[in-house]
NUKEMAR-860427 format. One record per residue: y, x, z of N, C-alpha, C, O, CB in turn; residue in one letter. Coordinates in steps of 0.05 Angstrom, whole numbers, plus 5000, padded with zeros to 4 digits. Each point is the difference from the previous one (the first is absolute). Glycine has a CB too. Layout:
BEGIN
YXZYXZYXZYXZYXZA
...
end
This chain:
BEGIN
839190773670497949795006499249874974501649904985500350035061X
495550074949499449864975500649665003500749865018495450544972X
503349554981500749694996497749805011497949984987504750154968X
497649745063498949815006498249774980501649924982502050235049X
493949724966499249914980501349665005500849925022494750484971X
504449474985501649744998498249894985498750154986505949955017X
494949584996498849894983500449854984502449964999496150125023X
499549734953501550014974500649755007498749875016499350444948X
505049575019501549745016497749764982498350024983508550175026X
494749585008497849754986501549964969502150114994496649545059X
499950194930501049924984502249854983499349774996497750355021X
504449924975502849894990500949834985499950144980500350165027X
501049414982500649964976501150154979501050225003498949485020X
499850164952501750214981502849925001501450154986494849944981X
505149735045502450035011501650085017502450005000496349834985X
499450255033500650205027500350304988501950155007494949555030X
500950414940499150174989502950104988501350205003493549624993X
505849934987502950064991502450065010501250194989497049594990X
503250095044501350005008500750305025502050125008497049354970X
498150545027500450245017498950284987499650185017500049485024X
499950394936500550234983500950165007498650185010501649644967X
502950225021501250135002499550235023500150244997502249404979X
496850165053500850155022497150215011499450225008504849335005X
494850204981496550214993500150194985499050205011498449484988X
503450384976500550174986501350265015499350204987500949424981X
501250465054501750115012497450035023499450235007506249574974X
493350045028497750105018497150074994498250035016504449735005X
497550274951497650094991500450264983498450104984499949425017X
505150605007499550174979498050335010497950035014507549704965X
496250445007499050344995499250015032497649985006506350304951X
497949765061500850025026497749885012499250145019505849864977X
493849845001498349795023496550014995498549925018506149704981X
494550464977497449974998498450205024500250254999500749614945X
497350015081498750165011497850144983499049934979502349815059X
498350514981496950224993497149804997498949835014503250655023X
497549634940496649934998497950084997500850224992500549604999X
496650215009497850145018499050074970500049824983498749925073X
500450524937498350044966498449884990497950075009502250244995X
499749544982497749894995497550154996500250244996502649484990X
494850155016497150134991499650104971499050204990499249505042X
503349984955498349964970501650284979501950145007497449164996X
499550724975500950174987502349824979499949774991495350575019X
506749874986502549964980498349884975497750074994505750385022X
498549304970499649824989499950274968498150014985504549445055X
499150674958500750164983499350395006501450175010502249344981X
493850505000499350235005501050324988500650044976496149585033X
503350555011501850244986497450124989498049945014506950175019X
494450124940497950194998499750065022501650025018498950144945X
496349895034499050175015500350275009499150095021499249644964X
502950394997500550315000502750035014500650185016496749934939X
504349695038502350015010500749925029501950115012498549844944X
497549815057500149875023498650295020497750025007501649364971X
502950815027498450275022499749825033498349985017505050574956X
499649355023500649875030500449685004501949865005500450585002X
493849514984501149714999499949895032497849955010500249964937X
504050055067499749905022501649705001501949974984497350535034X
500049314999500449744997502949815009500749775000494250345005X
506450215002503549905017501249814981500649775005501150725019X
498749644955502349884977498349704994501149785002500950774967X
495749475027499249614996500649835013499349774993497750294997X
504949995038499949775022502649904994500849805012496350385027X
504749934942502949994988499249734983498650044980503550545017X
498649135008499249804971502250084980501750165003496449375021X
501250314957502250064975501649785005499949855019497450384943X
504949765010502449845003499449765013497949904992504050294969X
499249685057499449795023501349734980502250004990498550345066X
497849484940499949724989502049964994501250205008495949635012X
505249944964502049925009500349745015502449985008498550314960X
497549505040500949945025499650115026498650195008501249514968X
502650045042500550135024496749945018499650185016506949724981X
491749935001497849895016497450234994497950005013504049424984X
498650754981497950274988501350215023498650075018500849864918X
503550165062501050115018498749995024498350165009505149784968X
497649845034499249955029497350015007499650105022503949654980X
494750184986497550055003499550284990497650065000501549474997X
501950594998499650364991499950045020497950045013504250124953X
501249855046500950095026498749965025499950215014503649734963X
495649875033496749925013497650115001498850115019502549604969X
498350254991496950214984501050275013498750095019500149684922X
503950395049499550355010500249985029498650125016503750154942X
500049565048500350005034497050024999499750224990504849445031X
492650214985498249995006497750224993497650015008504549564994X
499350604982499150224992500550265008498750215002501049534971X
503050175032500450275023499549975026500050195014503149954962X
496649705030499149955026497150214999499950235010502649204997X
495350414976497950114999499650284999498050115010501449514974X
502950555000500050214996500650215026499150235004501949554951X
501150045063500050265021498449935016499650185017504549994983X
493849525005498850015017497350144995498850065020504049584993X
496250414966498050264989500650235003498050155002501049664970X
503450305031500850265005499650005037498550145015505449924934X
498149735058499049985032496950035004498950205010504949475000X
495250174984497449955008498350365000498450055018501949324957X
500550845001498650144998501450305002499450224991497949404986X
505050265040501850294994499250245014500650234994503349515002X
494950205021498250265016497550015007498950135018504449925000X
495449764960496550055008499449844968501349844987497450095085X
498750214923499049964973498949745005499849945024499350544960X
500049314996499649714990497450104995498949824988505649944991X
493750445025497050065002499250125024498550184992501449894963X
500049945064499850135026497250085000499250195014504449555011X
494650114958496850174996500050204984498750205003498949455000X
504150304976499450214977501350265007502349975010497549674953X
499350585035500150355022501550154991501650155011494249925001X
503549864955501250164977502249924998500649765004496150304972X
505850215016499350265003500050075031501449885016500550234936X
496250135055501050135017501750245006499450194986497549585014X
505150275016500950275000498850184991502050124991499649785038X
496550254964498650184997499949904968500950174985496749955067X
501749674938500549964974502950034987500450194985495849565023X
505250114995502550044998501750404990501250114981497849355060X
500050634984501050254998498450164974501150164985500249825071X
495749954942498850074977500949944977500550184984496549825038X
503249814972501149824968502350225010499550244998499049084987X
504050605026502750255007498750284985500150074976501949735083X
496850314960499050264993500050034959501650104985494849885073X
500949894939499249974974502949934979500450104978494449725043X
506350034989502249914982501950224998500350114978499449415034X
501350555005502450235000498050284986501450164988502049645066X
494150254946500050214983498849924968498950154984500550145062X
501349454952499549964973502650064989500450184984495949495021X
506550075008501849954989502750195011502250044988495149495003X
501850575033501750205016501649775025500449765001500850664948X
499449805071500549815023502949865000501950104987494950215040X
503349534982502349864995501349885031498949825013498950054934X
504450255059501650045021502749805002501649974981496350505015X
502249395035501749894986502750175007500050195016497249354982X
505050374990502250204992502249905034500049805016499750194907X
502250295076501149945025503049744994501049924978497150685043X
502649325006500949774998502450034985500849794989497050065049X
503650354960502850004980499950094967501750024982500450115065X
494849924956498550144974498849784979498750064980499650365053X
502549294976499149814993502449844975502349925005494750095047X
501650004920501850064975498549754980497750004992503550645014X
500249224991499349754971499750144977501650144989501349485025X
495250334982499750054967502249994981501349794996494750035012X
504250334984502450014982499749854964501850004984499250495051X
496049414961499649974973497849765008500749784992500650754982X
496849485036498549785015500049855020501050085021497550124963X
500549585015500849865020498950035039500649915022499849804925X
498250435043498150075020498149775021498649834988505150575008X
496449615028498549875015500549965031498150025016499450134948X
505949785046500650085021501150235003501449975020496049784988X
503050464984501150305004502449974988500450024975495550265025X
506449665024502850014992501150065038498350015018501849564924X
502250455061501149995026501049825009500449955024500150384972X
500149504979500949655006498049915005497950094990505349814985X
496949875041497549825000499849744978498349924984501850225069X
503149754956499949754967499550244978498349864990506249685020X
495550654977499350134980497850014996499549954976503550225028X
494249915015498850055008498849834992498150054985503350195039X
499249454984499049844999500149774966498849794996502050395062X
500649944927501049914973498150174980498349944983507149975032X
495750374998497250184983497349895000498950024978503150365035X
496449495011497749975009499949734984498149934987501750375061X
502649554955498249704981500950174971499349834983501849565049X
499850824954499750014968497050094997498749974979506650165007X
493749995037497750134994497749814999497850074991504250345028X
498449384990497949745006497849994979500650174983503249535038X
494550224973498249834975500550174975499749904978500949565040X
500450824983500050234976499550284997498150065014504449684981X
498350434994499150204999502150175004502349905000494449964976X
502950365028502650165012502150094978502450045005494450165033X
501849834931501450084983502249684991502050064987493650414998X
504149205023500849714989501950085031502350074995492849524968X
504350415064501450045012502050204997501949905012495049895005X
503950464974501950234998501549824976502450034998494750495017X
501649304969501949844979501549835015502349964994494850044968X
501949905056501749775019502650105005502349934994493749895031X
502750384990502250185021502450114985502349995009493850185020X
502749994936502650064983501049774989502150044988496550385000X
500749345010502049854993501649905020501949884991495750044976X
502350085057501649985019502450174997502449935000493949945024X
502450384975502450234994501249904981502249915008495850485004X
501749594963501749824979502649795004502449984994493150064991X
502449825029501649695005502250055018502249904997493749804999X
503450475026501649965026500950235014501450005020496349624986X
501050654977500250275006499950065035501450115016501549924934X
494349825049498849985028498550325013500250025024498749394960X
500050765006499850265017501950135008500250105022496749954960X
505349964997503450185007499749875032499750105022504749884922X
495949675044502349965030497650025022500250135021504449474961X
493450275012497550105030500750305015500450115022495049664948X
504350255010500250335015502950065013499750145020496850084941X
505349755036501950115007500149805020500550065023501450214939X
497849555033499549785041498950005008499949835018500849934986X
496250524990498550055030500550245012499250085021497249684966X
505350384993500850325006500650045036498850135016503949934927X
499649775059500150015020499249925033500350095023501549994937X
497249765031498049865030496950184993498250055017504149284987X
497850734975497150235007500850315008498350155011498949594950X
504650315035501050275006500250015033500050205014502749844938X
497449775054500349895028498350045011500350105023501749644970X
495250194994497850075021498250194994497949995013502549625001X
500150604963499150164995498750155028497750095002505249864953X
499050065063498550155024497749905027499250095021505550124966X
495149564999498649765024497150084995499450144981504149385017X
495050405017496950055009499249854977501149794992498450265064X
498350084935497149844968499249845017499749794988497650594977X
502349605054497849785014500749724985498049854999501850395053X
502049694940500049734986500249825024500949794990496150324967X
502849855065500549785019503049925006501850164998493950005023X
504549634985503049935009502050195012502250074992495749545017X
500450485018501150135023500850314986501550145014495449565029X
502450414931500650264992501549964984500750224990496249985018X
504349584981503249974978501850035012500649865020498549854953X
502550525015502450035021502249775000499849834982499550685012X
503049465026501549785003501850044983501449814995497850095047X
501250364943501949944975498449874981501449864985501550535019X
494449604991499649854979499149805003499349904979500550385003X
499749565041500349745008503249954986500049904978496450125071X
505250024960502850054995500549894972500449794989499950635043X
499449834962500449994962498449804984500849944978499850565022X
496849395010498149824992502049755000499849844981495450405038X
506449714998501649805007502449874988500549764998497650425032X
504050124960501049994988500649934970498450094983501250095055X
502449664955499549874966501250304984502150115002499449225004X
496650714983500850204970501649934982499049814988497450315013X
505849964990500949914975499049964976500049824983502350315036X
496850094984498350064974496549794994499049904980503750715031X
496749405010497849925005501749624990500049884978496950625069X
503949424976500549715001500749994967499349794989502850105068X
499050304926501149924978497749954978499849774991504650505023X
493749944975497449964981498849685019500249814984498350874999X
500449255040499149784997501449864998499149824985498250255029X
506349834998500849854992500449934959500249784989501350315070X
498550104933500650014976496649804980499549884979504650715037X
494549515009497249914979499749645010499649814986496650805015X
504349415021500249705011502449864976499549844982499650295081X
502949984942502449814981499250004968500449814984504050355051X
494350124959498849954963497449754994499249954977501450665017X
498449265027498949805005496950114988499450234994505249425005X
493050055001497450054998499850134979499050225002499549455020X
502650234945499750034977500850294992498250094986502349415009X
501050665008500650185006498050305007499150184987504049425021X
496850325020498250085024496750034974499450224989503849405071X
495650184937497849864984499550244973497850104995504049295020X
500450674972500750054976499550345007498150134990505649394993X
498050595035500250275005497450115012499550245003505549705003X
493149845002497450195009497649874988497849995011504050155035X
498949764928497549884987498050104989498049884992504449895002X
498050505006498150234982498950075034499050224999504250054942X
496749655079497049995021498949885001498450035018502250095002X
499249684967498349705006499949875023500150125021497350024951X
502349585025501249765013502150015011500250005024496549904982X
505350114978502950025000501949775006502549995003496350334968X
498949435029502549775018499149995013501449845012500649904972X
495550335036499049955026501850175020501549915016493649994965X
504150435011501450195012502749885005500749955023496650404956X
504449624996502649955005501149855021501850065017498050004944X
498649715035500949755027498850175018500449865020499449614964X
499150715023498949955028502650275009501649945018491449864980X
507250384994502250234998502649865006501450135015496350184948X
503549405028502549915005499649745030501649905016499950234919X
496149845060498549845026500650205021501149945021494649814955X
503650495018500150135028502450145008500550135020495049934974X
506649864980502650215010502349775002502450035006496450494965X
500049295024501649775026499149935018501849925016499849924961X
495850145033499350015021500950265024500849965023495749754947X
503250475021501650265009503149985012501050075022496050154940X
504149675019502249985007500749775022501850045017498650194940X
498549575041500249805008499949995033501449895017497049984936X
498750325051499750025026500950245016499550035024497149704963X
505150504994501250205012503050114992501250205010493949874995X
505849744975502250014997500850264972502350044991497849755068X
498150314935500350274993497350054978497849925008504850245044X
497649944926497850164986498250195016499950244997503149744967X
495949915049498650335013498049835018500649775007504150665000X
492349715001498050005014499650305020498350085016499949564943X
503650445032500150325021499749915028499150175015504550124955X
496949525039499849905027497450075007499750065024503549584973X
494950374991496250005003500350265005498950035022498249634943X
503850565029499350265020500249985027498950145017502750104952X
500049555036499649985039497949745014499549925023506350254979X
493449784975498249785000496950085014499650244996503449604959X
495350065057497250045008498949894970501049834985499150095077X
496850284932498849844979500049764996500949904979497050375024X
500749545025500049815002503149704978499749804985496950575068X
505749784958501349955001501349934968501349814992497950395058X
500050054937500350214969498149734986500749804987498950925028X
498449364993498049854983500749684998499649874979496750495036X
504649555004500549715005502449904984499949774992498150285054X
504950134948502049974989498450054973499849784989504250335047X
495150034953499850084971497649754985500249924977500850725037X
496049265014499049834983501649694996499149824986496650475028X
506449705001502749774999500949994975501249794994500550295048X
498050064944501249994974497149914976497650034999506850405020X
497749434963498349844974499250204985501550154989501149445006X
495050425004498350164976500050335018500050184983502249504960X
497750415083499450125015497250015014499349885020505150074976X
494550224991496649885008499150315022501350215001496749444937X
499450285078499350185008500350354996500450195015497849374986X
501350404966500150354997502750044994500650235008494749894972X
506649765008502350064993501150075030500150245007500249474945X
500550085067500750115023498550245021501250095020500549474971X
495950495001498750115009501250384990500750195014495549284989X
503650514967501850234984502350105022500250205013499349554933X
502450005052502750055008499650135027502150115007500349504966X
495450415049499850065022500050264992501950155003496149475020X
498950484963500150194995501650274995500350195015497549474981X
503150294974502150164996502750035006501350204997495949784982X
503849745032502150014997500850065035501450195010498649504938X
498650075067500349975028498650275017500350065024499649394966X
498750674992498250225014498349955020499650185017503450054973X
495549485011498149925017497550074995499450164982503249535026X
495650195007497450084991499149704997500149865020498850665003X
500249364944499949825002498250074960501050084979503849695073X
492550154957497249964972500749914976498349894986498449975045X
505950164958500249874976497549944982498950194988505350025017X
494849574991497749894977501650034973502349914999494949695033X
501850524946500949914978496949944985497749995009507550304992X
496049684969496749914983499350335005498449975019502449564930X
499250665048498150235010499150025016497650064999503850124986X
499849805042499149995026498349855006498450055018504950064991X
496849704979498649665007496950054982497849965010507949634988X
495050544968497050064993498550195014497649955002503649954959X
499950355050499050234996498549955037497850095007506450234944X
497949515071497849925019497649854999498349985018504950074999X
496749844961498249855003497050154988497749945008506449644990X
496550654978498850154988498350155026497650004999506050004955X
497850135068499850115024498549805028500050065024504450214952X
494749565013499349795023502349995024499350035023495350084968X
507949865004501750065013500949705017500749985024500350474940X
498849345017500349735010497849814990498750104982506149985018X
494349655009498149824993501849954962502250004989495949735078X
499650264928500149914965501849775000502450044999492550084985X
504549745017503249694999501650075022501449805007496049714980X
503150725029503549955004502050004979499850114978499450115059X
502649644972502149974984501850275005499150145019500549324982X
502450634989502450164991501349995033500050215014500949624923X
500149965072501949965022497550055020500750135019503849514962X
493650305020497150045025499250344996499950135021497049274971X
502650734988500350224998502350175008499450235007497949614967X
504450125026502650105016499749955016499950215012502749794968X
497149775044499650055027498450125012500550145020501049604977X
495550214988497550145009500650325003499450115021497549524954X
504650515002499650234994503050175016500550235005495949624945X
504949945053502450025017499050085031501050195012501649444957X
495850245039499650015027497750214999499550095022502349414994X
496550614963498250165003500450225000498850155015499349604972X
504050334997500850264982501150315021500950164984501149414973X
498250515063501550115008502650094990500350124978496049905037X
506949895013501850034981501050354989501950044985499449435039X
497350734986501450164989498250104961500850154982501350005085X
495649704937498649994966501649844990499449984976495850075027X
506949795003500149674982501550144972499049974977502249555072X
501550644957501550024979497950194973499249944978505950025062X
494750204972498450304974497549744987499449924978500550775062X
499249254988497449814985500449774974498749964980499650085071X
504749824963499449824975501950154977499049994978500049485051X
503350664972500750154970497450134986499649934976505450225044X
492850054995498050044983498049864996498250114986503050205021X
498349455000498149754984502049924978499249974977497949785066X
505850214963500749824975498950244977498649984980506449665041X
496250564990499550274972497449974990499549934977503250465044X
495749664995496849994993499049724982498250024983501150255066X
501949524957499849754996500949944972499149804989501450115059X
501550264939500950054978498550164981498749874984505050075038X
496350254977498650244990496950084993499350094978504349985046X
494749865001497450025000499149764990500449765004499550555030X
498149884943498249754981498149875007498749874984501950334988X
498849825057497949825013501249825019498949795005497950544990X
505249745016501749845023502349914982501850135011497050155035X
502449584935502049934985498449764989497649994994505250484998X
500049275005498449874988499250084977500750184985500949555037X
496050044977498050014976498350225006497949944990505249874975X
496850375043498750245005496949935007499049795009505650435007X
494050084973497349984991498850185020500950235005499849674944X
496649975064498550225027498650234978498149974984499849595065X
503250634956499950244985498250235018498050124992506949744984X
496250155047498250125027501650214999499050215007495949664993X
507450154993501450305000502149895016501950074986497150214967X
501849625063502949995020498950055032498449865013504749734952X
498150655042499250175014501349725030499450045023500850604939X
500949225032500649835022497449795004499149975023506350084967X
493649834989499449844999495950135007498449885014507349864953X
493650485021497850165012500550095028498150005016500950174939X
502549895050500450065035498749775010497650035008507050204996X
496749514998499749665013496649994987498849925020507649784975X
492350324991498349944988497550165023498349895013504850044934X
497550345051498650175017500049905023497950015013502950334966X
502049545033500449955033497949724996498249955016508050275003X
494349644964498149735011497750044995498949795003503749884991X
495950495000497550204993499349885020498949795004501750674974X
500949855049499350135017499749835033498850035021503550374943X
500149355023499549785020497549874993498949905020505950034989X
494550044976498249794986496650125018498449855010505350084928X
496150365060498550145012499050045019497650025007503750044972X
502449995040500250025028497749655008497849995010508850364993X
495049464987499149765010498049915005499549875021503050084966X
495550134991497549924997498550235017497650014995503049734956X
500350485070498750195015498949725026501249805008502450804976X
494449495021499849865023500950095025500550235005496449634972X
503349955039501449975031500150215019498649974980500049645017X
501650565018499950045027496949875015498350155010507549844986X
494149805003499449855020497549844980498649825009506750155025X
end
């Protein structure tokens, strides 16, 4: 059950301030800060351009080092309560119908075209079977692990960078805490488990051993996060600084693996394989610096749902496509295109936009209308042909 919102206390003397220190201190620590909703504005401290592939807005909702008085605290603690609130009640509000109900675009029939076009540019992209599902061994990737807290650690290194600053994150982890050895050998076996269970990705097709094993504490597993929790922020901070924003990330990575623990006793989110989306999505945007696409990722690859991940590619390259109204935002584009998308296009579709979104010199940022991207002349032709149709006169 998520945390309930609380509000910020009245004002204090500085003798009250003093005297009760101590115990505030103890209720404001690691353990207690609620989830907060991403902010809009852009990072105070900007990454290159070239380097920012995946700038998406999760990791900004993480503040930095929190004040040292206790009355900054408490009014923090207020402020996010009130932010997460906002956050799942936007996800409620739009979890199964788009926040544009006029706007048409895309249609099925579009969708499967851009699909079409994409897979014979970049080649088709399938998603892999459920025991076939393997972490990157050198990058950090984007959700694609069998753990879900993994899954979900990978997905904030990848935040606001580039895939080559993220694989730096991820090897200094390996460094610090010789975190892939032990990952891996604490998902070996609860994935071996369901190697034989139905792709469908829904609750009802995970088998009950790996409900099971999802449940169970790993040794191995409980040991790398306990180990990164007890090496503390500075630490933590230090070992993934070559990805950039390396104290945001950090707090929000030790934010979420006491919160984890806190509410399940155990290192682990494996419980979400028996989880309904609904359900998935709602635990993961609970967490600080957990934004739309990041949890949205973790559905994806990890949960095997069908669920529109937005990233900055996805987010330019629809809009390039008349795909969403020009000022949606990032989190409005994910619902819109969530509820538009058909779910068996969602996965191939968005791995080959991010690809396309990278690569192609007309659809990448900064990119120049050249008239040569065979995606982008397709859509061009189709609004032609509507443009044509329209102006035919009536029937009648």
């Amino acid at each position: 059950m998520l945390a309930s919102s609380s509000t910020a206390p009245t004002a204090i003397t500085k003798q009250e301030l003093t005297s009760d220190c101590s115990d505030k201190r103890k209720r404001t620590s690691l353990s207690s800060p609620s989830p907060s909703f991403p902010s809009p504005a852009k990072p105070s401290k900007r990454i290159k351009k070239e380097e920012a592939e995946d700038d998406d807005d999760d990791s900004k909702s993480v503040p930095r080092s929190p004040p040292s008085t206790e009355i900054a605290q408490a009014t923090k603690s207020a402020s996010t309560n009130v932010l997460e609130t906002k956050k799942l009640k936007e996800y409620a509000q739009y979890a199964s119908r788009s926040p544009f109900p006029e706007f048409l675009h895309p249609s099925p029939a579009e969708t499967r075209l851009a699909h079409r076009i994409l897979s014979e540019l970049h080649g088709e992209r399938a998603r892999p079977e459920l025991g076939d599902i393997k972490a990157p061994t050198t990058g950090a990737g984007c959700g694609e692990s069998p753990s879900v807290l993994d899954a979900l650690v990978r997905t904030i290194l990848s935040q606001n960078t580039s895939d080559t600053n993220s694989a730096l994150a991820k090897q200094g982890l390996d460094a610090a805490y010789g975190y892939s050895s032990a990952i891996s050998t604490a998902v070996t076996t609860s994935s071996s488990s369901s190697s034989s269970s139905s792709s469908s990705g829904s609750s009802s097709s995970v088998s009950r051993s790996r409900i099971k094993a999802c449940k169970e504490e790993d040794p191995a597993d409980e040991t790398v996060w306990h180990r990164i929790v007890q090496g503390g922020p500075a630490k933590l901070e230090s070992a993934i600084r070559r990805g950039g924003l390396a104290g945001v990330k950090s707090r929000a990575i030790l934010q979420i693996l006491d919160q984890v623990r806190q509410r399940h006793g155990v290192y682990s989110l494996d419980h979400l394989f028996g989880a309904t989306d609904e359900e998935a999505m709602r635990e993961l945007l609970s967490f600080r610096g957990v934004g739309h696409k990041t949890a949205s990722c973790v559905l994806l690859f990890c949960l095997r749902r069908e669920s529109f991940a937005v990233d900055t590619h996805v987010w330019r390259i629809s809009g390039l496509l008349g795909w969403r109204p020009a000022r949606a935002t990032r989190d409005e584009t994910y619902a819109h295109l969530n509820a538009k998308i058909p779910d068996g296009e969602k996965y191939g579709l968005h791995v080959l936009m991010v690809r396309h979104g990278k690569i192609c010199e007309e659809c990448k940022a900064g990119g120049k209308t050249l008239g040569k991207c065979e995606l982008r002349k397709a859509f061009r032709a189709r609004a032609k042909e509507e443009d044509v149709v329209s102006d035919l006169p009536g029937d009648g």
